[in-house]
Residue, then its C-alpha position, 0 to 999 in steps of 0.5 A: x669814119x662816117x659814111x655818106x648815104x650817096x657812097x653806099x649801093x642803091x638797093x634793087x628796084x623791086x620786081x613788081x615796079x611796071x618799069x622793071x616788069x617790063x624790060x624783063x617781059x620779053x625774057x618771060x614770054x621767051x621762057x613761056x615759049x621755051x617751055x612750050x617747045x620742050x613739052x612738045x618736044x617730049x610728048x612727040x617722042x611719047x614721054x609722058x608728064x609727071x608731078x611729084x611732091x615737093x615735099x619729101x621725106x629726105x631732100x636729097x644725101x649729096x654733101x654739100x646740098x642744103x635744104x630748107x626743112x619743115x614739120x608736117x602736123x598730122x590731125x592728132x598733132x603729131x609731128x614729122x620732120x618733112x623736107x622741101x626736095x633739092x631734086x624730083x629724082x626720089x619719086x621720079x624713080x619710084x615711078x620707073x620701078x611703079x612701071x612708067x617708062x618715059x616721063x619728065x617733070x619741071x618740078x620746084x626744087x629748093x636749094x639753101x645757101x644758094x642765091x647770085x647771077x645764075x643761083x635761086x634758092x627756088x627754081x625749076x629743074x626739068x628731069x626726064x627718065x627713059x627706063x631701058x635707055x643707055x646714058x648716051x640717049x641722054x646726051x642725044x636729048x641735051x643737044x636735041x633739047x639745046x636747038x629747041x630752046x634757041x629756036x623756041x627763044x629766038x637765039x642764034x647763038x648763046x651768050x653769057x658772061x663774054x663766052x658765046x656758045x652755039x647751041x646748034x652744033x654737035x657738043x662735045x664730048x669730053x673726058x675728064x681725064x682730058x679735061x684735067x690734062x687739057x685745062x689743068x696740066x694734071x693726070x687724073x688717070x695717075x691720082x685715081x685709087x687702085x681697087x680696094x684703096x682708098x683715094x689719096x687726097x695729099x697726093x691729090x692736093x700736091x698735084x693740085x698746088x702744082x697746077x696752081x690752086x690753093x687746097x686746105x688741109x682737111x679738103x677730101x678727094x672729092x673736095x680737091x676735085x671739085x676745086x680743080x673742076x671749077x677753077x681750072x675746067x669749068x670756064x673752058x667748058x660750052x664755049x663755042x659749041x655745048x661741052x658734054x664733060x662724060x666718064x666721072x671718077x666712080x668716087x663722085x658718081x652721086x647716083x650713077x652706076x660704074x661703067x661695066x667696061x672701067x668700073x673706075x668711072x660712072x656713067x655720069x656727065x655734066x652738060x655746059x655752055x658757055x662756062x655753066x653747067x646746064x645739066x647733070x645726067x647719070x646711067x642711074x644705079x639700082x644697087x640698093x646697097x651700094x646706094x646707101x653705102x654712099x648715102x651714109x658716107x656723104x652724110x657722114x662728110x655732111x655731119x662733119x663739115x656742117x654738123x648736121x645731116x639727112x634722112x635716107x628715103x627708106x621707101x626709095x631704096x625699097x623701091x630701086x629693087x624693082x627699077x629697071x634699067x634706065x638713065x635720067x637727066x636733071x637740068x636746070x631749066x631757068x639756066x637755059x630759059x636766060x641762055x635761049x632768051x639773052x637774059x643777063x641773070x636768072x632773076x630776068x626769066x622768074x615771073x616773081x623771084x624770092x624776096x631778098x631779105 
């Protein structure tokens, strides 16, 4: 059946046309001053900045991360198989074990697959470190970081997608296990795996068929968690006041280490607001093994799920054997300059987006 061309969506206008530029400039001055707030902020607790490459050896070994791949020619013509990065956190740790104690970066990073209202396949995540600093001292930086954007942005309070956040109150803080019981009626704590077991993905995916959310019949662990996780949590989360979700199953620590007191759980949380995920912050591990050891399994599920897989950082994991202690935070700053503004997607707060194709 024909379709007549007044049926079908009208394309974007593009984002140079001087009447698109300017309902989006007041987000862009709002994101230059909320930057600015930030780096001040940063420097007056004697953080230093950082710039690292964007180019890397591997972009990062979490699953279901994609990234954009490239080749390095040398003089002779030789070639390397190089990476934009997903992440700074490769060299930024590299620096902690070189003996810088304080530092941040707003660093490009690149993600594949990933474009929508709160997605860009090129964005900017700010990433700090404090070497000798319990994972707490982060979630104090997030609510400290939250009131400075606002201010700095002229936001009284957050709001997104019909949630409305506070970005002055306390967060807080949240379990998973009493996230899963509060949201999805389930027991976490019950589904974890005994020492030395491997986790029970069936027994997990009854238990979440119970409460409601489809699972498939290879979904792993970590896949029905994740399904739990954004369906049934995540668009409870930052409403009100700023959520921080803390005490992270140890099979999805990623980078975190496992908390001394419950080696069951990392010292990991993730910070929200108004149902987004803003931050992802770890007590970062420095065993050298047990940081390849889930490297190669994630690359192994990333092999078999999408039939191809990433380098590990060899010179990374040389160089967590001289780090230090320390915790870090990556959060997705565009995320909190459309937050802190009143933007309505994060292509209002890129001065130039990617180009659509």
């Amino acid at each position: 059946m024909a379709v007549s061309n007044s049926s079908l969506a009208s394309p974007s206008p593009p984002w140079w046309r001087p009447d698109v530029h300017a309902d989006r400039r007041p987000f862009l001055l709002a994101r230059g001053r909320i930057a600015a707030a930030v780096r001040a902020g940063f420097a007056q607790d004697g953080f230093i900045e950082v710039e690292t490459p964007a180019l890397q050896v591997s972009p990062g070994n979490e699953t279901h991360l994609h990234a954009f791949g490239t080749e390095l020619i040398g003089p002779d013509g030789t070639t390397h198989r190089l990476y934009l990065r997903t992440s700074p956190e490769f060299a930024a740790k590299k620096l902690l074990a070189a003996g810088e104690p304080k530092i941040f970066e707003f660093a490009r990073v690149f993600r594949n697959r990933e474009r929508g209202m709160a997605h860009h396949p090129e964005f900017t995540m700010l990433e700090w470190y404090r070497a000798g600093a319990p994972y707490t001292a982060m979630m104090e930086d997030c609510a400290a970081l939250l009131a400075r954007a606002a201010e700095a942005g002229g936001a009284s309070a957050f709001h997104y997608r019909g949630k409305t956040c506070d970005p002055f109150a306390a967060p807080e803080r949240l379990t998973l296990v009493a996230a899963f019981a509060r949201h999805a009626g389930m027991d976490l704590e019950a589904l974890l795996p005994a020492a030395g077991e491997a986790p029970d993905a069936a027994a997990f995916a009854r238990a979440a068929t119970e409460a409601g959310i489809r699972t498939a019949p290879d979904d792993t662990w970590g896949d029905v968690f994740s399904r739990v996780l954004v369906e049934k949590i995540e668009p409870h989360l930052g409403v009100g006041r700023p959520t921080i979700l803390t005490d992270y199953p140890v099979s999805e620590a990623a980078l975190a280490r496992p908390k001394p007191e419950d080696p069951r759980f990392a010292e990991r949380f993730e910070l929200y607001c108004c149902g987004l995920e803003l931050a992802n912050a770890f007590g970062e591990l420095t065993d050298a093994d047990e940081q390849r050891r889930r490297f190669e399994k994630d690359m192994d599920e990333k092999e078999r799920l999408y039939g191809e897989r990433y380098p590990l950082d060899e010179d990374f994991l040389a160089a967590l054997a001289l780090m230090p202690p320390a915790s870090g935070c990556a959060l997705g700053f565009d995320r909190l300059a459309l937050l802190a503004s009143g933007a309505r997607r994060i292509e209002d707060v890129l001065w130039a987006p990617v180009a659509g194709l």
